[in-house]
Structure formats: C-alpha cells, structure tokens
Backbone as CSV, one residue per row, in Angstrom:
resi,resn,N_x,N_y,N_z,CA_x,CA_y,CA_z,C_x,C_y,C_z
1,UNK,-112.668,121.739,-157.893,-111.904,120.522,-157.623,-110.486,120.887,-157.212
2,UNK,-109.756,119.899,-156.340,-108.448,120.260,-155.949,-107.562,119.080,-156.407
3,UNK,-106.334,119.180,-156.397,-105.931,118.817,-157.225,-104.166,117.977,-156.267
4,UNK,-103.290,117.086,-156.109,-102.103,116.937,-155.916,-101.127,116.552,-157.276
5,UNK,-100.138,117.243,-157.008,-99.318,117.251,-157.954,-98.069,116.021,-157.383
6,UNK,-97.790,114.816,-157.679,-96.984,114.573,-156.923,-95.388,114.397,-157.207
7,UNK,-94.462,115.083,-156.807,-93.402,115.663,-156.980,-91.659,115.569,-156.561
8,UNK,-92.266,114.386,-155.767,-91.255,114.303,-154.589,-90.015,113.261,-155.219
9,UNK,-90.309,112.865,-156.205,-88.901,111.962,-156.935,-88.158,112.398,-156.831
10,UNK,-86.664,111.525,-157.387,-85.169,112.019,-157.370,-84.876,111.820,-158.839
11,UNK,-85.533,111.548,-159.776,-85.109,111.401,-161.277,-83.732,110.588,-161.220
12,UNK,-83.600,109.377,-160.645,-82.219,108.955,-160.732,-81.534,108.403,-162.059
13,UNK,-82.928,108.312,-163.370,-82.525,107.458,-164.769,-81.680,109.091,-165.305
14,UNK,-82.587,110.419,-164.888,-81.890,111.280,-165.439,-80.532,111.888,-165.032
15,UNK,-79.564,111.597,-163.878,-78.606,112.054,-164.220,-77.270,112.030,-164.905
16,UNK,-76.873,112.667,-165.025,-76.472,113.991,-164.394,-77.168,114.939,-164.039
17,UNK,-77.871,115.289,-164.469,-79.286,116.427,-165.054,-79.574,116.517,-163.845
18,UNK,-79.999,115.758,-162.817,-80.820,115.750,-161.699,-80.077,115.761,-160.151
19,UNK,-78.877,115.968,-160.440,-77.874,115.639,-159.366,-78.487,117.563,-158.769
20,UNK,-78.278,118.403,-159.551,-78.955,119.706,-159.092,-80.227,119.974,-159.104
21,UNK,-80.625,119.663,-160.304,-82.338,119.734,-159.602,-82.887,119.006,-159.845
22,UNK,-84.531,118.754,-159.133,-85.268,117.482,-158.968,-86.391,117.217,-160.496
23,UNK,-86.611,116.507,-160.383,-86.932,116.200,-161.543,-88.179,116.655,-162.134
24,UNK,-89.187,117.163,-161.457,-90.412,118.163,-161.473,-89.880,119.252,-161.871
25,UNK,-88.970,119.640,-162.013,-88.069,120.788,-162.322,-87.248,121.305,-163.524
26,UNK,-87.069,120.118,-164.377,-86.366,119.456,-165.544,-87.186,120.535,-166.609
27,UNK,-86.297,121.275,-167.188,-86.608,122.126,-168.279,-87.276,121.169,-169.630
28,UNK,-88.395,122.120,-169.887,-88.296,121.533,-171.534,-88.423,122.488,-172.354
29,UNK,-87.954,123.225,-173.220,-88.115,124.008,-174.141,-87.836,125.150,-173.169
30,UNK,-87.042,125.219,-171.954,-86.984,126.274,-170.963,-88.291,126.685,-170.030
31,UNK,-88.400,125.705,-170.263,-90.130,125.996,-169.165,-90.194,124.507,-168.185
32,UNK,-90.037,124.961,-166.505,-89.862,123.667,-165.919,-91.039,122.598,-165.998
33,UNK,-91.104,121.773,-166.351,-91.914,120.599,-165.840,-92.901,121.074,-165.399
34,UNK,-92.813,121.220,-164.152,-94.153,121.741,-163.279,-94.805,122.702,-163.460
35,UNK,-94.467,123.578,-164.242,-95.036,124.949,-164.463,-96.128,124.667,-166.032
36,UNK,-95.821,123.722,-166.612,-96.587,122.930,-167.617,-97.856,122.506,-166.783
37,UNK,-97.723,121.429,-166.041,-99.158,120.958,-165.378,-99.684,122.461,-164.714
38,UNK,-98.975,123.417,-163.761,-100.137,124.603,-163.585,-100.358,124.936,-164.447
39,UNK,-100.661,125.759,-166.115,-100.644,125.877,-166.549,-102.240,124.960,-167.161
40,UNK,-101.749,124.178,-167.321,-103.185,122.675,-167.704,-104.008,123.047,-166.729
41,UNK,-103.743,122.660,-165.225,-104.888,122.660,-163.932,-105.435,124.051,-164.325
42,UNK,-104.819,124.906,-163.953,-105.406,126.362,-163.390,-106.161,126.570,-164.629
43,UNK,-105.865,126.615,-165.599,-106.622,126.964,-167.134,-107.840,126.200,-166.820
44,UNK,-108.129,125.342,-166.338,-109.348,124.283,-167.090,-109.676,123.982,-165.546
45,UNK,-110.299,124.489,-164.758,-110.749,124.172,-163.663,-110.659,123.960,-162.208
46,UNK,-109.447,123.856,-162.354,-108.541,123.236,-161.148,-108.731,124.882,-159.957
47,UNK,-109.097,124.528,-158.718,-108.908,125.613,-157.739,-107.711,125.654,-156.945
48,UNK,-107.685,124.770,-156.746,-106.069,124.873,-155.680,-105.093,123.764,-155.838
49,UNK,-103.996,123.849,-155.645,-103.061,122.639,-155.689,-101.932,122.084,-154.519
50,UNK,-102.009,121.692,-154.190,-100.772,120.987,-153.889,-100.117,120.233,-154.007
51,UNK,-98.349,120.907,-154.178,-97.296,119.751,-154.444,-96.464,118.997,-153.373
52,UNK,-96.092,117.920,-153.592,-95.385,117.860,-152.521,-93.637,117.560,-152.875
53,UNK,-93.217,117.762,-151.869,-91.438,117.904,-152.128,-90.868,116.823,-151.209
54,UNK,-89.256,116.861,-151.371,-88.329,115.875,-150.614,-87.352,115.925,-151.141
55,UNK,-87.123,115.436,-152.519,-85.248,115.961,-153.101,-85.362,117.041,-153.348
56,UNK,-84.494,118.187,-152.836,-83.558,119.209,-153.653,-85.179,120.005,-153.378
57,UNK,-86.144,120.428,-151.559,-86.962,121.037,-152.305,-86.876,122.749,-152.394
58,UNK,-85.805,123.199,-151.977,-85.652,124.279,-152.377,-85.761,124.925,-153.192
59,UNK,-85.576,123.861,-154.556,-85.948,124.738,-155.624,-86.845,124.785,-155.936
60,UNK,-87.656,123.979,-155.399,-89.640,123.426,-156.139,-90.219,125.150,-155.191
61,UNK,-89.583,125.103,-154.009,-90.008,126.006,-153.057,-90.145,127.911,-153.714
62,UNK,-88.701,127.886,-154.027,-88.401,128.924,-154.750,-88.840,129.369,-156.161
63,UNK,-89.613,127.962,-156.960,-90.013,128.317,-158.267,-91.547,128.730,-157.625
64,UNK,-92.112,128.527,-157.003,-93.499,128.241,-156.701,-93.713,129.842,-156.517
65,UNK,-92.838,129.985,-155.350,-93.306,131.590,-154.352,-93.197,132.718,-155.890
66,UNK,-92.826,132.285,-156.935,-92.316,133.223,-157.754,-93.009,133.034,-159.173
67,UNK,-94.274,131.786,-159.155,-95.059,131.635,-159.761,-96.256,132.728,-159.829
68,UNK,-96.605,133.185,-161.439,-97.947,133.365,-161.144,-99.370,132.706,-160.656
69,UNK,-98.963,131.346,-160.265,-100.395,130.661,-159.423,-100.053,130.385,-158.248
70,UNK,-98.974,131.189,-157.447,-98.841,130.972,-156.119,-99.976,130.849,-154.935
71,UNK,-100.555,131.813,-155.374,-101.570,132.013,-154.542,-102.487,131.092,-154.363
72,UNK,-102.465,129.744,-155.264,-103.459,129.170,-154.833,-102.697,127.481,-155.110
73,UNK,-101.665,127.673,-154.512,-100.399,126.808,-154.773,-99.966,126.211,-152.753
74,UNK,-100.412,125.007,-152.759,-99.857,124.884,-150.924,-98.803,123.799,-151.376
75,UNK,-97.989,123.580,-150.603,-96.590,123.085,-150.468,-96.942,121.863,-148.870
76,UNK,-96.643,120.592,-149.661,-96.584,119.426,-148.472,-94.953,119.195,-148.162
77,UNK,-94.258,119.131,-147.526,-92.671,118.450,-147.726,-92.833,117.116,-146.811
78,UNK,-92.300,116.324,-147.584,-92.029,114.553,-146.911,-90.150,114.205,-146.839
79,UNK,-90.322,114.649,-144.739,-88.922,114.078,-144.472,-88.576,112.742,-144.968
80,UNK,-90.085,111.959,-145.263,-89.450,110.371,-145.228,-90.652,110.563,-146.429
81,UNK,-90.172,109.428,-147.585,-91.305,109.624,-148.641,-92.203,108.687,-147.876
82,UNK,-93.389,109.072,-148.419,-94.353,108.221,-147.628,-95.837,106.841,-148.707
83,UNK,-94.963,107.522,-150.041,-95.796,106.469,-150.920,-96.401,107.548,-151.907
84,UNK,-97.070,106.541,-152.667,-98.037,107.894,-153.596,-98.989,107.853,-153.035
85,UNK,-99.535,106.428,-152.514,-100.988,106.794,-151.923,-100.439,107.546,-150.305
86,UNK,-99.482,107.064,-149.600,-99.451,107.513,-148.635,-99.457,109.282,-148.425
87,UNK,-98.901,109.588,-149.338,-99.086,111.215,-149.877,-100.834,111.758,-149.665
88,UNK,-101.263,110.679,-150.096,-102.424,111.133,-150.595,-103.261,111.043,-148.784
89,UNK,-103.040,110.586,-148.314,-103.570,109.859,-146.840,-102.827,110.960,-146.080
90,UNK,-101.881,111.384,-145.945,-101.683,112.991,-145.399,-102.228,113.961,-145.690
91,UNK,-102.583,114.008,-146.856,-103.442,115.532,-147.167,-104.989,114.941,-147.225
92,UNK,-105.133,113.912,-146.601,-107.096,113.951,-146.042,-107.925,115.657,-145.885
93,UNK,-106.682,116.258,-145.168,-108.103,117.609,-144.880,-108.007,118.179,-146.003
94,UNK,-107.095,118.603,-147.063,-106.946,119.184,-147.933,-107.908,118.897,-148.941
95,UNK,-108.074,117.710,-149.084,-109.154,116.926,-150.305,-110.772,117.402,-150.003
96,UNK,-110.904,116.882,-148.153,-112.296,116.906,-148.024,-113.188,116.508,-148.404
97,UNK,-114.190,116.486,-148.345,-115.474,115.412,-148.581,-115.401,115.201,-150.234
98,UNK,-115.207,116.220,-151.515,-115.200,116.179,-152.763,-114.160,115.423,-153.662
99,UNK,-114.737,114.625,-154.591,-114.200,114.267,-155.831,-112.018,115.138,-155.757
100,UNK,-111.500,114.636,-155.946,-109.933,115.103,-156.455,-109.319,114.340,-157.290
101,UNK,-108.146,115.545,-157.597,-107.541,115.226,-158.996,-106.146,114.923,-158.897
102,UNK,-105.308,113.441,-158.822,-104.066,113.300,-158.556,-103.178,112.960,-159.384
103,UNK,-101.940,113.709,-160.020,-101.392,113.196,-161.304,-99.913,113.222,-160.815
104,UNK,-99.041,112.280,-161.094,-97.217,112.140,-161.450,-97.112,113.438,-161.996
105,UNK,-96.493,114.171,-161.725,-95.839,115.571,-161.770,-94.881,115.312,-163.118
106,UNK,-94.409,114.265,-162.815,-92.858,113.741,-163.752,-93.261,113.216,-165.361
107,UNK,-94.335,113.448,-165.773,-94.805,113.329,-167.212,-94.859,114.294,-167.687
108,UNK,-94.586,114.196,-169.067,-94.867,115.319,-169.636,-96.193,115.839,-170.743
109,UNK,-96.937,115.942,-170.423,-98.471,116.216,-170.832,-99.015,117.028,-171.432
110,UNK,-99.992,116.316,-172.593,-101.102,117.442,-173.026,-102.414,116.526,-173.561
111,UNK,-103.355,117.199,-172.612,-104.757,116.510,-173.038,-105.605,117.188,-172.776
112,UNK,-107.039,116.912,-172.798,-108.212,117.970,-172.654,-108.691,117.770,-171.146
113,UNK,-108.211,118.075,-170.444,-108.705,117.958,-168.689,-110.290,118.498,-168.572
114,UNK,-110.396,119.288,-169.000,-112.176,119.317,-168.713,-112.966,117.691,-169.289
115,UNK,-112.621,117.546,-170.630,-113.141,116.360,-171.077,-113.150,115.273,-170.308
116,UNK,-111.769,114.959,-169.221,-111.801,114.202,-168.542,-112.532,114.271,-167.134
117,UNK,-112.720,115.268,-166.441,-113.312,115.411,-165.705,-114.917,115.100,-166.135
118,UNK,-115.570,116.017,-167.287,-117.032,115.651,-167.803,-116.923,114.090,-167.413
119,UNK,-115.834,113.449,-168.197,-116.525,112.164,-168.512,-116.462,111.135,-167.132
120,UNK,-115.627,111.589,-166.129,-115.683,111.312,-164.343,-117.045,111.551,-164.255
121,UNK,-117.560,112.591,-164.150,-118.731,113.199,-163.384,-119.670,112.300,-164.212
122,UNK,-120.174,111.881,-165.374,-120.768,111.104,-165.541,-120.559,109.329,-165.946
123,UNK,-119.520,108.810,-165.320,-118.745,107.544,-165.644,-120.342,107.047,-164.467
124,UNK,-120.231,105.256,-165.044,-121.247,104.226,-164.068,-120.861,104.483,-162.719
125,UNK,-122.423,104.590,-162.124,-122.429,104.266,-160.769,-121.503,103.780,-159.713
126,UNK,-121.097,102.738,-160.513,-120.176,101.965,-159.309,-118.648,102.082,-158.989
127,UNK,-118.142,103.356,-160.354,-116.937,103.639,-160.430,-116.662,104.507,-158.788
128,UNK,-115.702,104.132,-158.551,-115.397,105.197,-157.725,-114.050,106.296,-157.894
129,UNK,-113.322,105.305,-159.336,-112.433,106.720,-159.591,-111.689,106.291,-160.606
130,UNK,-111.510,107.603,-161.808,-111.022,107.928,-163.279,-109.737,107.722,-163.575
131,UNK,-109.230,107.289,-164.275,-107.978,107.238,-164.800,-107.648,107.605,-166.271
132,UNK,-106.626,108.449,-166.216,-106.674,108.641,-167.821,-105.374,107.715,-168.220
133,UNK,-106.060,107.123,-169.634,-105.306,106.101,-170.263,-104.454,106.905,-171.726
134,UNK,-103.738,106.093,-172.174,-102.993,106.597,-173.126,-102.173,105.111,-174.330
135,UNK,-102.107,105.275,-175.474,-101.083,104.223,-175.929,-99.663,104.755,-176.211
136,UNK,-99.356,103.252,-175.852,-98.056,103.255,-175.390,-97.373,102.378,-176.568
137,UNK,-95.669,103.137,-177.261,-95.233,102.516,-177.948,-94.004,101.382,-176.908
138,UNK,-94.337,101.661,-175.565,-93.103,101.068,-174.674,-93.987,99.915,-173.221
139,UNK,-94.921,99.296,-174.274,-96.063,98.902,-173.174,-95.274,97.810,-171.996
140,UNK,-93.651,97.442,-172.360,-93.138,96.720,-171.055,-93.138,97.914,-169.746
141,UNK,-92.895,98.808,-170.232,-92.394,99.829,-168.958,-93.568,100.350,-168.652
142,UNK,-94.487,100.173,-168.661,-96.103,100.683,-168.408,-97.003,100.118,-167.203
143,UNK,-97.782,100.243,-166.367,-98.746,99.985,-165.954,-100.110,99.417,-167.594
144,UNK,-100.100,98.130,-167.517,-101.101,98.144,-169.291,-102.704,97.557,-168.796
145,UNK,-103.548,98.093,-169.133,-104.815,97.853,-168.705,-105.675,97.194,-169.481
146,UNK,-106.595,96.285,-169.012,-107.477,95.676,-169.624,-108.786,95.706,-169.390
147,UNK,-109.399,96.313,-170.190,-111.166,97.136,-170.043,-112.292,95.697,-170.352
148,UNK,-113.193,96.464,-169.418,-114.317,95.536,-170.371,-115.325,96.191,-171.324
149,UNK,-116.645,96.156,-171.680,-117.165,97.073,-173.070,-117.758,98.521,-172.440
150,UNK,-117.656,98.848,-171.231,-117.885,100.340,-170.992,-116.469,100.894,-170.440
151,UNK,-115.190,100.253,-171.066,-114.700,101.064,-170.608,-113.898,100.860,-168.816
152,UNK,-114.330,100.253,-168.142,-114.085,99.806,-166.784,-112.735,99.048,-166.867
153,UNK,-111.765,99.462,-165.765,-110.905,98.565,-165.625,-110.433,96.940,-164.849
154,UNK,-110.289,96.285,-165.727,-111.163,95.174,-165.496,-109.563,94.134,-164.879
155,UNK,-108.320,94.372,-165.266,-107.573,94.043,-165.197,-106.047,94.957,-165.331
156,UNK,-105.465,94.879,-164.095,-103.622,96.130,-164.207,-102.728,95.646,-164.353
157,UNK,-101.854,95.502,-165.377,-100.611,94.165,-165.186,-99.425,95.663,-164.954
158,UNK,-98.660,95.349,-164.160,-97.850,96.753,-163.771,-96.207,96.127,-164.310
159,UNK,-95.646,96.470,-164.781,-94.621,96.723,-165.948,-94.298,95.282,-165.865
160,UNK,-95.361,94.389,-166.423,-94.502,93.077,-166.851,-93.608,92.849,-168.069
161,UNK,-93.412,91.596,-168.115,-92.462,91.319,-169.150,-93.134,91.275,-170.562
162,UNK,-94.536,90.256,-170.245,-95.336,90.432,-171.650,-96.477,90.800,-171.612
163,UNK,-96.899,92.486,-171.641,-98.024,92.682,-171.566,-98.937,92.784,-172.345
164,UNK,-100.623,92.548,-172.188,-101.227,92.259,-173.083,-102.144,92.976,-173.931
165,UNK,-101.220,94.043,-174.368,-101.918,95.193,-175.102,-100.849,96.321,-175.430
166,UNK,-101.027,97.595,-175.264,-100.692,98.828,-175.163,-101.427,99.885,-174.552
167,UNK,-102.147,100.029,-174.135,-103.509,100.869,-173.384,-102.948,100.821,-172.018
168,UNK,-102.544,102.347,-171.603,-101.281,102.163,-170.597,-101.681,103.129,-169.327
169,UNK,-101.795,103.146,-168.444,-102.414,103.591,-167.108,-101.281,104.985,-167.621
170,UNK,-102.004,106.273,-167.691,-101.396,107.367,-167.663,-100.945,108.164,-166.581
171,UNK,-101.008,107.632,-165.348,-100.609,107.977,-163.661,-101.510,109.638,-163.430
172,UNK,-102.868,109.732,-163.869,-103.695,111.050,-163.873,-104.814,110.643,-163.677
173,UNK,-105.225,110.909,-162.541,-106.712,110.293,-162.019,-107.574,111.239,-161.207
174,UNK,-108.779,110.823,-161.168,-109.935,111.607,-160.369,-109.948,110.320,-159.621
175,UNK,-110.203,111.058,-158.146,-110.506,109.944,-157.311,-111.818,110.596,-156.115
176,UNK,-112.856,109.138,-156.130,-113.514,109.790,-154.812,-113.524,109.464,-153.432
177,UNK,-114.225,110.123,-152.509,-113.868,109.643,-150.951,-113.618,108.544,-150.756
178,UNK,-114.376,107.402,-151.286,-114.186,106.232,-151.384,-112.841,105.489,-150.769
179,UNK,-112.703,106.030,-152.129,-110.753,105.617,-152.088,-110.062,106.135,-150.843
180,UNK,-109.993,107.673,-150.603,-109.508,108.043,-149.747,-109.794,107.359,-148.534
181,UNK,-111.333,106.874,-148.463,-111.542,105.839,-146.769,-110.749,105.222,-146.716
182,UNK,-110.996,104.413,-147.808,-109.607,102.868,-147.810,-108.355,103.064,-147.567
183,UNK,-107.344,104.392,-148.279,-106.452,104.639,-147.970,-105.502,104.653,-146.566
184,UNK,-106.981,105.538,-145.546,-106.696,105.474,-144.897,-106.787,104.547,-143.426
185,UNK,-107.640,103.614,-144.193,-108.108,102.414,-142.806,-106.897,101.569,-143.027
186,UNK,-105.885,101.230,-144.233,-104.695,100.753,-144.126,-103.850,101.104,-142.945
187,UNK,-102.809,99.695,-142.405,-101.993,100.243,-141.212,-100.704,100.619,-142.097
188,UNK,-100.122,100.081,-143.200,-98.887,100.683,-143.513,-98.765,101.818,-143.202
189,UNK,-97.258,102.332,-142.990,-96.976,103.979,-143.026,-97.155,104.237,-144.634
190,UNK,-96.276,103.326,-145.212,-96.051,103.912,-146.448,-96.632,102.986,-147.352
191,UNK,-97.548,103.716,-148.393,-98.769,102.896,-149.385,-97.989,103.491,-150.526
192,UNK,-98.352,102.356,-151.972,-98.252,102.543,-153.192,-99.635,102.707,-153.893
193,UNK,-99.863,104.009,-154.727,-101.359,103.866,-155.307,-101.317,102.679,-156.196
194,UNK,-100.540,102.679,-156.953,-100.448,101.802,-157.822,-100.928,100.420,-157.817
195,UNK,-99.667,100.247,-157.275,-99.623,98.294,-156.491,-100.549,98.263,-155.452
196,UNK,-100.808,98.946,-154.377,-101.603,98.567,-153.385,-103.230,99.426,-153.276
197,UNK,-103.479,99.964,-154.184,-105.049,100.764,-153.727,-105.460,100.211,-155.252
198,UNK,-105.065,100.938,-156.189,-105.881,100.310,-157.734,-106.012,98.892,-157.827
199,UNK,-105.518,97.884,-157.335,-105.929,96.243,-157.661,-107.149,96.116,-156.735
200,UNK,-106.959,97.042,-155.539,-108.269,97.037,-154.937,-109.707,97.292,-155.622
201,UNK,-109.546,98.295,-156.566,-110.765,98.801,-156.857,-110.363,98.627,-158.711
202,UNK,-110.267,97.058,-158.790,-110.865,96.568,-160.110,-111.948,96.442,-160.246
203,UNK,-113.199,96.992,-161.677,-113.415,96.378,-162.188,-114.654,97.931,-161.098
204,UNK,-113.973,98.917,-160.792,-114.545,100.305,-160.030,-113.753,101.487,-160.573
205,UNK,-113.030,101.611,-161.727,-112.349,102.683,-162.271,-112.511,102.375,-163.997
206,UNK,-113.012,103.629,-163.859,-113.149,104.163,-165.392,-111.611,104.336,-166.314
207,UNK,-111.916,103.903,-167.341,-110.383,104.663,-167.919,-111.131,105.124,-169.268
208,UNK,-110.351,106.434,-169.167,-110.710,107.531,-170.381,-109.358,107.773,-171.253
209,UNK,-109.717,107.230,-172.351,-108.283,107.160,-173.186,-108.122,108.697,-173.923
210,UNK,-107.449,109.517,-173.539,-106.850,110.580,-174.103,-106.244,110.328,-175.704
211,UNK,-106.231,111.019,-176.704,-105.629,110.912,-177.913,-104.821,112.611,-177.612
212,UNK,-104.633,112.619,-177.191,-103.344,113.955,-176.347,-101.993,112.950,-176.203
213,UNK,-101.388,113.773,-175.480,-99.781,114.074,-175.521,-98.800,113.047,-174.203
214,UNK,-98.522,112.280,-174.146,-97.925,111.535,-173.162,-96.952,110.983,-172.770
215,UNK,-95.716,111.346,-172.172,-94.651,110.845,-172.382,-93.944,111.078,-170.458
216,UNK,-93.405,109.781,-170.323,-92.547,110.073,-169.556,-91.097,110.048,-169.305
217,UNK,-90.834,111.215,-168.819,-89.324,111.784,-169.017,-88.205,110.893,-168.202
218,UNK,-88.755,109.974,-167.530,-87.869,109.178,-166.977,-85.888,108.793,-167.272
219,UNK,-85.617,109.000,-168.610,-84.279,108.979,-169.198,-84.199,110.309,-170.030
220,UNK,-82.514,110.213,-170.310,-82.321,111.982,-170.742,-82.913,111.274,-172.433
221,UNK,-82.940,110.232,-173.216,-83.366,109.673,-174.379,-84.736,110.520,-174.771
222,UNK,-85.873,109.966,-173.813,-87.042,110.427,-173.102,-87.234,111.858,-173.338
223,UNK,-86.668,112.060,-172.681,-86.654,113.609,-172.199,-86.369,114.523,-173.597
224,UNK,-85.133,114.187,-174.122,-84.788,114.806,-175.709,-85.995,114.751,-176.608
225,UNK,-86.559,113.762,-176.479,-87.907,113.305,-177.670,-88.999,114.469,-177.201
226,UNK,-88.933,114.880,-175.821,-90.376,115.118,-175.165,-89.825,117.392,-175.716
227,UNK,-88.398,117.139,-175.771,-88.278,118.276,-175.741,-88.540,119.039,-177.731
228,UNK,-88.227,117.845,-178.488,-88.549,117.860,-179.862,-90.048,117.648,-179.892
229,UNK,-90.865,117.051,-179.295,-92.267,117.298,-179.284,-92.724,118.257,-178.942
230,UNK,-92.398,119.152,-178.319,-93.030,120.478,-177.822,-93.553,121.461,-178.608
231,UNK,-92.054,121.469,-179.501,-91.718,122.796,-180.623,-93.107,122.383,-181.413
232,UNK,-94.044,121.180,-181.477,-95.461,121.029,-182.160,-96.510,121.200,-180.873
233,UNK,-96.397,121.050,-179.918,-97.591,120.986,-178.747,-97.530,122.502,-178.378
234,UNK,-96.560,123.073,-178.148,-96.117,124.399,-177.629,-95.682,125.177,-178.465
235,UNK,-96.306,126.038,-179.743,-95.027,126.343,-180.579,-94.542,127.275,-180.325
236,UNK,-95.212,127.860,-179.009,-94.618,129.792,-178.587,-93.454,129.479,-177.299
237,UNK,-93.336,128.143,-177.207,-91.790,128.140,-176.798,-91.223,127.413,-177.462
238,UNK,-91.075,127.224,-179.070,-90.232,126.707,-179.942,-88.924,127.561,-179.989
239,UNK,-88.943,128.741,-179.859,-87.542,129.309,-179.962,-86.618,129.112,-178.796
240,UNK,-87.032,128.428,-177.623,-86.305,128.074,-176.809,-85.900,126.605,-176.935
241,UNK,-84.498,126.740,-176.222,-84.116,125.182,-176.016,-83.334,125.051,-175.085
242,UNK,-83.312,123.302,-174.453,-82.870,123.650,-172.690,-81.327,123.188,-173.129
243,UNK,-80.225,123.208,-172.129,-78.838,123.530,-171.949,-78.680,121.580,-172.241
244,UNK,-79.433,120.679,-171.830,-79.011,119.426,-172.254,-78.904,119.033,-173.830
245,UNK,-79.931,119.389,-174.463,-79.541,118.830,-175.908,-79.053,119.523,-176.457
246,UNK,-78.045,120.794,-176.756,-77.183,121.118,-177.491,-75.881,120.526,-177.587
C-alpha cells in the first residue's frame, strides 16, 4: 500500500514556533513530527510515501534526503495549495489502480495501523473507504461522526457549535479508486476532502475507532500536552525535550 502524508500547512495557531519552520516539522520530545508518522508507515506496511510541501519546504526537503526512509520517500511541492483532496487528484499515477493510505501529517499519533488496515480489507461491501475515528475531549473543534450499528458513517457534522457526540473523524483514512474517480471528474481546481468528497460518500465509509493516541498540535497549549504525552507513548525519547517548553 502507498501512502500520502499531507504536509503542506503553515501552522499559523502555532506561532512564533512556525514563523521558521513548518509545522510537519515541529519537534516533540526532539523528534520532528514527520519523522513519527515514517516511523508508524514504514514499520507496519506502508511501501512508499509521499509528502507534499509549500511553506518553508526546504526544510521538509532537507530532513527527508537525510532520512533513513528516503529511499522510498517522493516529494510533491504545491506552488498554489491545491486542497486536501485536490492533493490527492495530482498524485492519481502515484496511487494507481490499489486501495491508499491518506493521513494530516500535523497530528500527533499512535495507533495500531495494521489493525486498521485488516479491518479496511474486510469492512462491508459497499464501503468504499476507512476512516480512523478517535474520542475527543474538544468535540467543538472536531469533524464528530455519527455511525449506524456496523459501524458506517452515517452522518459528518464538521466543527459545529453543538455537536452530537464525541467520536471524532481522526483525518487517517484508506481510500479506494472509487473515491479517487470522483475526485477527479470534479471541475474545481481546488477540492476539500473533508467538506467536499466525505459528505459524498455517506453512509460508504467505515470508521474504525482507535483506543491509541490522538492529538492535534494545532496551538503551542496542544502541542505542550502532546509533548508531556510522549515521555509515556515514547519513553526512549523521554530524556529529550524541545527548546519551546522550557
């Protein structure tokens, strides 16, 4: 399976922090962001990746070539952002006829990715693509989902005011050709997966609720919590700590 990482934000809740580097980049425990998700992919299945860039990507550029998973690491850059789905509608050849794996770069994560994939490969017939779910103690700022009894997403309320649950779209999905057709028979240049492809395919996506690790780093608040969670998710980089929270 292949995999997009998508990367191309400007972290604008985080600066200062982000005025130098981009937010895929954002240390935690001294280990960037992104080097966490390779780490997850490459371990558990994942064959190739690509990220894509736009703020500040020099440095995404320069951490990569100097990665140990370079080699199986391709690099998209977007002069003009082009969406999340629209991201996804540029790299058509990259995906190819098979099942792929597309996750927000900008979370900070830990869950069982094979488990989620198993439970893709055998989700109902009519799904055409996985989402991993998560609870949320912040369900206004969430994508919050509403299942029916297998599990299917049956309803997306995307960061309303009163949403009706906590069961929170974790932005980490398997998707199949399907989707990608649709993506691309749209005339927009620039598509949102979110808002414009998932309301499409209600009630055709699985959600697999992770009891793993989920947080997004969106504020330096955020980010401090995600970096005190580690020292338990990660404990062999507990002796490190990044230059913001001291």
């Amino acid at each position: 399976m292949r995999a997009l990482l998508l990367s191309a934000g400007f972290g604008t809740r985080l600066r200062p922090l982000t005025d130098t580097i981009p937010k895929c980049m954002v240390p935690i425990r001294g280990k960037p962001l992104l080097d966490y998700w390779f780490d997850l992919l490459f371990q558990n299945g994942i064959e190739r990746v690509v990220v894509n860039t736009h703020y500040l990507p020099e440095t995404v550029v320069s951490f990569i070539k100097n990665s140990q998973w370079n080699n199986r690491i391709e690099m998209f850059h977007e002069n003009k952002l082009l969406g999340t789905a629209g991201t996804i509608r540029a790299l058509t050849p990259f995906f190819g006829d098979r099942d792929f794996f597309v996750a927000h770069a900008d979370n900070f994560v830990k869950f069982d990715l094979k488990r989620f994939i198993n439970l893709h490969d055998k989700r109902p017939q009519k799904c055409v693509m996985s989402l991993l779910s998560f609870r949320t103690d912040n369900p206004h700022s969430c994508g919050i989902l509403e299942l029916d009894e297998e599990n299917i997403v049956k309803k997306f309320h995307e960061k309303v005011e009163n949403p009706p649950g906590n069961l929170a779209n974790g932005a980490v999905y398997i998707l199949r050709r399907d989707v990608l057709d649709f993506i691309n028979a749209q005339p927009s240049d620039t598509l949102d997966l979110s808002n414009e492809v998932i309301p499409h395919f209600l009630n055709r996506i699985l959600s697999v609720e992770t009891d793993g690790y989920h947080r997004d780093i969106g504020t330096l608040e955020s980010l401090k919590q995600a970096e005190n969670d580690a020292i338990i998710l990660f404990p062999h980089f507990a002796e490190h700590s990044s230059d913001f929270v001291k």
